[in-house]
N, C-alpha and C positions, 0 to 999 in steps of 0.2 A: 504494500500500500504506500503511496506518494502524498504527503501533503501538497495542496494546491495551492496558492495566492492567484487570483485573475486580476489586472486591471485593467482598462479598457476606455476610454479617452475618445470620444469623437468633438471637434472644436470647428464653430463656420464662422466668419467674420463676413460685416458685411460693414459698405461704405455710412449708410446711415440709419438708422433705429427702422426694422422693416416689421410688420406683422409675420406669424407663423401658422401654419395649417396643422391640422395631427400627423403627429407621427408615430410611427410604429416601430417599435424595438425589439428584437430578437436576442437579448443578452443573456437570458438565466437559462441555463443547464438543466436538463431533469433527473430529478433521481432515481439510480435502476442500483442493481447488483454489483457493477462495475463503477458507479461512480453517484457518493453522497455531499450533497450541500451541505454545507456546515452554515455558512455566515452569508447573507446577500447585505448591499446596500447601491443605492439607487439615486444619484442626483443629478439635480436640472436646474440649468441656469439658463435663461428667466425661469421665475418659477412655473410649475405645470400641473395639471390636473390627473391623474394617472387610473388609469383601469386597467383590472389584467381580464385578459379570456383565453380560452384554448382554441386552437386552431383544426382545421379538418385533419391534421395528424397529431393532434394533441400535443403541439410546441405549446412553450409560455409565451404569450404575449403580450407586452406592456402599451397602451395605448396614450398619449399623451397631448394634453388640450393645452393649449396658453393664450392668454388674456390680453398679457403684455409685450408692448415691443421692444428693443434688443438690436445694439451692435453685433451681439457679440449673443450664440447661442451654445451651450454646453454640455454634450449630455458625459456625465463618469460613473460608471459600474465597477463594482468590488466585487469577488467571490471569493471565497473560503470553500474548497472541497476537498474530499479523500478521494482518491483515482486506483482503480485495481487494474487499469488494462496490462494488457500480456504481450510482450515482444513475442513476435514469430508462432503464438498458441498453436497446439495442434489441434487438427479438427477432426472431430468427433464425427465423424457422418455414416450417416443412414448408408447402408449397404452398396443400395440400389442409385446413392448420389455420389461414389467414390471416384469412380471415373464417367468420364462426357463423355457422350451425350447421356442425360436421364433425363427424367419427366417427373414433374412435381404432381404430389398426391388431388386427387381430386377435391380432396375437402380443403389443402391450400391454395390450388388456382384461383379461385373468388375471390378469396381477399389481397393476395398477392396482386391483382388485376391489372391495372396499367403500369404498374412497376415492370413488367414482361416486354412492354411495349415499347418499340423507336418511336422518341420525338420530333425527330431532325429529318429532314429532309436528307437521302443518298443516292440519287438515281443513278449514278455509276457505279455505288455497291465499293466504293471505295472504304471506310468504316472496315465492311464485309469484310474485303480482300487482306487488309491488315492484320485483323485478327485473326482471320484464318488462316494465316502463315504459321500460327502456334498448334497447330490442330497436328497429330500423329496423321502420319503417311497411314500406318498400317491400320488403325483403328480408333480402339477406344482410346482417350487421354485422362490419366488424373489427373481429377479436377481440382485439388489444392495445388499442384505443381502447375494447369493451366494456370489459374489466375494470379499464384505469384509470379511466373514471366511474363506478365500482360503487365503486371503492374510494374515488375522493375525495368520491362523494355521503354515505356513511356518515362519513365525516369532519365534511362539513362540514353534515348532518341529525344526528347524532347527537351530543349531550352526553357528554364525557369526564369517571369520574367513577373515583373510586376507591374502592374497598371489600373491610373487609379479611372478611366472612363469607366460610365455607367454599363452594366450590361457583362452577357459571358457572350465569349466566338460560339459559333456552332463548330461542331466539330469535323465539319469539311475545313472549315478558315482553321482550326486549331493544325489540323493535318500539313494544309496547302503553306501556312506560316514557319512549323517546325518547332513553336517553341508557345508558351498560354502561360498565365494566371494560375494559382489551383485550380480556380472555379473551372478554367476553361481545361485544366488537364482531367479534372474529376468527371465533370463532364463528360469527355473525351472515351473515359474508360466505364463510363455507363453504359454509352450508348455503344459501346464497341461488345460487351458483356451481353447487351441486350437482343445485342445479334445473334450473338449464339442463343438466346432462347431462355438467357436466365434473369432473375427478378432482382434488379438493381434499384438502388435511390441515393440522392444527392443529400452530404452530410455539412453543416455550416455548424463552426466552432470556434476553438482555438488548440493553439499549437503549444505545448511543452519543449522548448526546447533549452537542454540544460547547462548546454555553454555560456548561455547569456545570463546562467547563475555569477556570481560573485564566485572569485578563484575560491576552488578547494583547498583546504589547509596544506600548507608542505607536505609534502609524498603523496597528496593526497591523488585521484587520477584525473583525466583532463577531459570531459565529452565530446564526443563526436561530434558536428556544427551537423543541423538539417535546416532545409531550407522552406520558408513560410512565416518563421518567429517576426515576430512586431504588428502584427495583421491579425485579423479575423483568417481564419483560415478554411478549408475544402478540401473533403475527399470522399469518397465511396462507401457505401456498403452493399454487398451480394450477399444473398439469402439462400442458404445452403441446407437442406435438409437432413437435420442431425444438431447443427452447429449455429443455425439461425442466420441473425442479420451480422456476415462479419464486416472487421472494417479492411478496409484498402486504401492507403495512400498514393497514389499515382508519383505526386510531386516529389516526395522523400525516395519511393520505391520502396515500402515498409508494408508490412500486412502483422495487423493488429494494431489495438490499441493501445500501447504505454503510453506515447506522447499525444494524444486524442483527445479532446476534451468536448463533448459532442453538446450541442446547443438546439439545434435543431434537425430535423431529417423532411425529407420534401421529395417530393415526383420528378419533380425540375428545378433548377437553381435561382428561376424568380420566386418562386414560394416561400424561398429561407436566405433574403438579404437583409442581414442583421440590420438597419437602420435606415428608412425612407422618410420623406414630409417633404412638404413644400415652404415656401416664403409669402410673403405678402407684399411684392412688392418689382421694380423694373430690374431687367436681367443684367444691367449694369451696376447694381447695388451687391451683387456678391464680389466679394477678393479672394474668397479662400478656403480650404478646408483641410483641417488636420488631424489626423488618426493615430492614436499611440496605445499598441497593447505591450504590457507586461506579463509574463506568467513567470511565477517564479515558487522554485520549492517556500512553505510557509516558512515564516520566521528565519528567512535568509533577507 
């Protein structure tokens, strides 16, 4: 088990005091088996009227009204959690899901339901053609050993790049470019999953990474750097009968969750971008907008 510290920082400036519309925040984590909230705290500058509700996949969501106008609007989120994910877990699976192709049970396809399904548009089958370069010649494929080379190919074929415009590539532009966002590598490796016939969904969080702890004591040892820290972060999970929803990093090349810190889960990557609203006001009143996450082991 890992103590967590989250912090989380979105800042807009604007040239003169502008109104604000609702907005919508996706910051608080849920609690399952693998991973307990301990502490939240929530603040908003200007002040705000705040609601939560649950969403068509049972995210937290915080809804937020304001009154008042503002140079300057701020929202900062704190979390306190205990994290159980498991570097590399082995997976437990159902017999008949050990190696590809299988078929999910009939009392799962229903609810699994559009999670099965491509979003994106392929008419060249190009998606297709990539992923099924991992497929055996001679037959069946194990299906833990597929999907960890789908994910660490995308790792290490794909340039990590950050960008802060609205929006994820589809995953033809993620391909035709060579290099995406998480969002757009997560993405990426849905709809590539999804080809092959399995039940994928897009994961929005944050990322653990433990280099950007304060130095370990003398002798102490040095972490490996992955890439996403500072950010809201994106990756995968496939639904695997035996083993359930695992996770998949695309961008690190990692399968499972130690460094995961899961927020939300979604169909598609509009449904879980941690932070939207508008302004009240002409589009030359914005200057700017800045983002700072921390995560860090607690009481470090």
């Amino acid at each position: 088990m890992t103590r967590l510290t989250v912090r989380h920082v979105t800042l807009y400036r604007y040239r003169r005091p502008v109104g604000f519309g609702e907005h919508r925040l996706m910051f608080r984590p849920r609690d399952s088996h693998d991973l307990r909230l301990i502490r939240t705290l929530l603040t908003i500058e200007p002040a705000a009227e705040v609601r939560w509700l649950h969403d068509v996949f049972s995210n937290s969501i915080a809804i937020a009204g304001f009154r008042d106008q503002a140079t300057e609007l701020r929202f900062e989120s704190e979390i306190e959690i205990e994290h159980y994910g498991l570097d590399y877990p082995e997976f437990l699976l159902e017999p008949t899901a050990r190696t590809y192709p299988f078929s999910y049970s009939s009392d799962e396809v229903p609810d699994l339901g559009r999670t099965m399904e491509r979003h994106y548009p392929d008419p060249d089958r190009r998606v297709d053609a990539w992923v099924k370069d991992f497929l055996q010649d001679s037959g069946d494929t194990d299906t833990a050993d597929l999907l960890g080379r789908i994910t660490r190919a995308i790792n290490n074929s794909f340039i990590y790049q950050t960008r802060y415009a609205i929006g994820t590539r589809s995953p033809i532009e993620t391909l035709e470019h060579g290099s995406g966002t998480c969002r757009d590598l997560a993405l990426f490796m849905m709809e590539a999953v999804r080809s092959l016939g399995l039940a994928a969904r897009f994961v929005s969080g944050y990322l653990y990474e433990p280099v950007l702890d304060p130095p370990p004591a003398e002798g102490g040892p040095a972490a490996a750097g992955i890439q996403g820290g500072g950010a809201t972060h994106a990756w995968v999970q496939v639904y695997l009968p035996g083993a359930g929803w695992v996770e998949f990093d695309p961008t690190n090349g990692l399968v499972g969750g130690a460094n995961l810190i899961r927020v939300a889960v979604a169909r598609d990557p509009a449904q879980a971008v941690p932070l939207q609203g508008g302004y009240l006001g002409a589009p030359e009143d914005f200057i700017d907008m800045e983002v700072d996450v921390k995560v860090t082991a607690a009481g470090v």
